[in-house]
C-alpha positions in Angstrom: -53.0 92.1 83.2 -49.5 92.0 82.0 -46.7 93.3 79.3 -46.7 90.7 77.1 -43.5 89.2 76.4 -40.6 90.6 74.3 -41.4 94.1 75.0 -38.9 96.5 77.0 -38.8 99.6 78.3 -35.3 101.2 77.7 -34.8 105.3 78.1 -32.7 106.3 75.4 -31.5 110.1 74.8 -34.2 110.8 77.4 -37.1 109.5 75.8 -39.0 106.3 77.3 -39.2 103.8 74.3 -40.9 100.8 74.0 -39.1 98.1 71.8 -39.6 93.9 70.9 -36.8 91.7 71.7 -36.5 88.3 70.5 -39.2 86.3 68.7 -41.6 89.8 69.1 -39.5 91.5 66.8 -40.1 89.6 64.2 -44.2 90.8 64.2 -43.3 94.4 66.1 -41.4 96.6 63.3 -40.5 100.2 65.0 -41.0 101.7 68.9 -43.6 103.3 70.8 -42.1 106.8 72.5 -44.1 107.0 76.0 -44.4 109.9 78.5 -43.1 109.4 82.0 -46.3 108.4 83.7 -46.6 106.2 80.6 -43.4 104.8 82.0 -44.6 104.7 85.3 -47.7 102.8 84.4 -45.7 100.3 82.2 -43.3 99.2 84.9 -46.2 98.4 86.8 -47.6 96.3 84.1 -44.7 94.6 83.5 -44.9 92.6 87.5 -48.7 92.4 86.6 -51.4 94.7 88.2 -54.7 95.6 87.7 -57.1 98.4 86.9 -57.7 99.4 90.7 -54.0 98.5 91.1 -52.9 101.0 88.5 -55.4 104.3 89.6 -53.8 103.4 93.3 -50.2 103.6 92.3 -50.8 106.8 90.4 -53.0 108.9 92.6 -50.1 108.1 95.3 -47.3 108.5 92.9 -49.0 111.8 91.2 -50.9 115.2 91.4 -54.2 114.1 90.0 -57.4 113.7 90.6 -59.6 109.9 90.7 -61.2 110.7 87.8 -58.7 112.2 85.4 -56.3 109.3 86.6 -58.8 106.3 85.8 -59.6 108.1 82.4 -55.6 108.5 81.4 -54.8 104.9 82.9 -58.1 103.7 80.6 -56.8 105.8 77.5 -52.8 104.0 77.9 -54.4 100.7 78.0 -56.1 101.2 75.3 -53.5 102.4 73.1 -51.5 99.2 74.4 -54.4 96.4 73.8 -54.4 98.3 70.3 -50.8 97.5 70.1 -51.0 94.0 71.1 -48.8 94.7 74.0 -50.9 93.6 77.1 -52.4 90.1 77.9 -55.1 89.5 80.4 -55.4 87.0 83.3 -57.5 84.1 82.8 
């Protein structure tokens, strides 16, 4: 899975944002505000990874356990295929 694109990360005053560039602007209207692992999880997203890919690259890059890992990782996905902001492999 993948950030679809025209969507950016950019930190601005501090806070991680999520904005639409180019044609994606014109159907995204505002930002998403996203916490660092949010961030963390996004840039990996952004070169393509999957689910197993994801839970690997936090549980090295964090202090948390398998299972509350996969259940944040499944929650930000969420919230992102709500948003229209992730596209699948075929």
């Amino acid at each position: 899975m993948k950030i679809k694109e025209g969507y950016i990360l950019r930190q601005v005053a501090g806070n991680n944002i999520v904005i639409a560039v180019g044609d994606a602007a014109v159907d995204f209207n505002g930002l998403i505000t996203i916490n660092s692992a949010g961030a963390f999880l996004w840039n990996r997203l952004t070169e393509g990874a999957t689910e197993e890919e994801l839970l690997d690259a936090m549980l090295a890059e964090y202090d948390v356990d398998r299972d509350t890992a996969k259940k944040d990782i499944d929650e930000f996905l969420e919230k992102l295929q709500k948003a229209d902001l992730i596209v699948y492999d075929a």
